[in-house]
C-alpha positions as CSV (number, residue, x, y, z in Angstrom):
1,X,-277.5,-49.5,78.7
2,X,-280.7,-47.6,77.5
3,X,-283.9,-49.4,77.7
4,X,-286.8,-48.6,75.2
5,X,-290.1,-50.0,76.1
6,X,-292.6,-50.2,73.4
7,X,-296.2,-50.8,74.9
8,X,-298.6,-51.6,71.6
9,X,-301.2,-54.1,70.7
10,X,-300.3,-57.2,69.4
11,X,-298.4,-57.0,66.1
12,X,-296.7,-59.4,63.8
13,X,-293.4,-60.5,64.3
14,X,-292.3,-58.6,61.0
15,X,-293.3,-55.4,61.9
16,X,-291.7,-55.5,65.7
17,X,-288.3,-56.5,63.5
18,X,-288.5,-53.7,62.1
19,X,-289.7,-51.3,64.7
20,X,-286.7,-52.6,66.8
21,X,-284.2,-51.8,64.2
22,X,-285.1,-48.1,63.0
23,X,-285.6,-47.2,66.8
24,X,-281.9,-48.5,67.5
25,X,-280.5,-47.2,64.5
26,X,-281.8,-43.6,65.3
27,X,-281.4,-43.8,68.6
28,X,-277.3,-44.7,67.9
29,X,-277.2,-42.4,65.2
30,X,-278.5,-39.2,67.9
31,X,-276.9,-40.6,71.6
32,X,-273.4,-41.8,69.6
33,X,-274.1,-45.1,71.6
34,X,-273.3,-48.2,69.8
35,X,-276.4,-50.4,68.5
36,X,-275.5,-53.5,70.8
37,X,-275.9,-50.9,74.3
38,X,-279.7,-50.4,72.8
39,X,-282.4,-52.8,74.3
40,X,-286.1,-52.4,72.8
41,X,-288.6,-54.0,75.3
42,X,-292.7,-54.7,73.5
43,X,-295.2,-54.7,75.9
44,X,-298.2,-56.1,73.6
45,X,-301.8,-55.0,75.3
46,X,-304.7,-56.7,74.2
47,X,-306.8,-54.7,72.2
48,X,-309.7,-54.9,75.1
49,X,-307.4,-53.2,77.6
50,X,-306.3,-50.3,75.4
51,X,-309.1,-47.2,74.8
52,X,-308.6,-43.9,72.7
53,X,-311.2,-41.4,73.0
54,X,-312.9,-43.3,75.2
55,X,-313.6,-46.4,73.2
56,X,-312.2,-49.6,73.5
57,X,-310.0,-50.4,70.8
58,X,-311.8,-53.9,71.3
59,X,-315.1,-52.4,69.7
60,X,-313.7,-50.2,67.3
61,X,-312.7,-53.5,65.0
């Protein structure tokens, strides 16, 4: 069973939905694993304890 883990900042319920179902789908479509093998795992970080280019995301909002 192939685990996906997804580590992002929060994000609305919607949007995981559909994250969860194109990642399965391709991932299926290219291993020939069936869809119900496929776990997706989020991880959501809060935007203080994520940085890019050396600025919290935190203080970029």
């Amino acid at each position: 069973m192939p685990v996906i883990t997804v580590e992002i900042c929060p994000m609305e319920k919607e949007k995981k939905a559909e994250v969860a179902r194109v990642f399965t789908e391709e991932f299926s479509r290219i291993s020939g694993l069936p869809k119900e093998s496929i776990v997706i795992l989020f991880h959501e970080l809060p935007y203080e304890d994520v940085a890019s280019g050396g600025v919290l995301l935190a203080d970029r909002k």
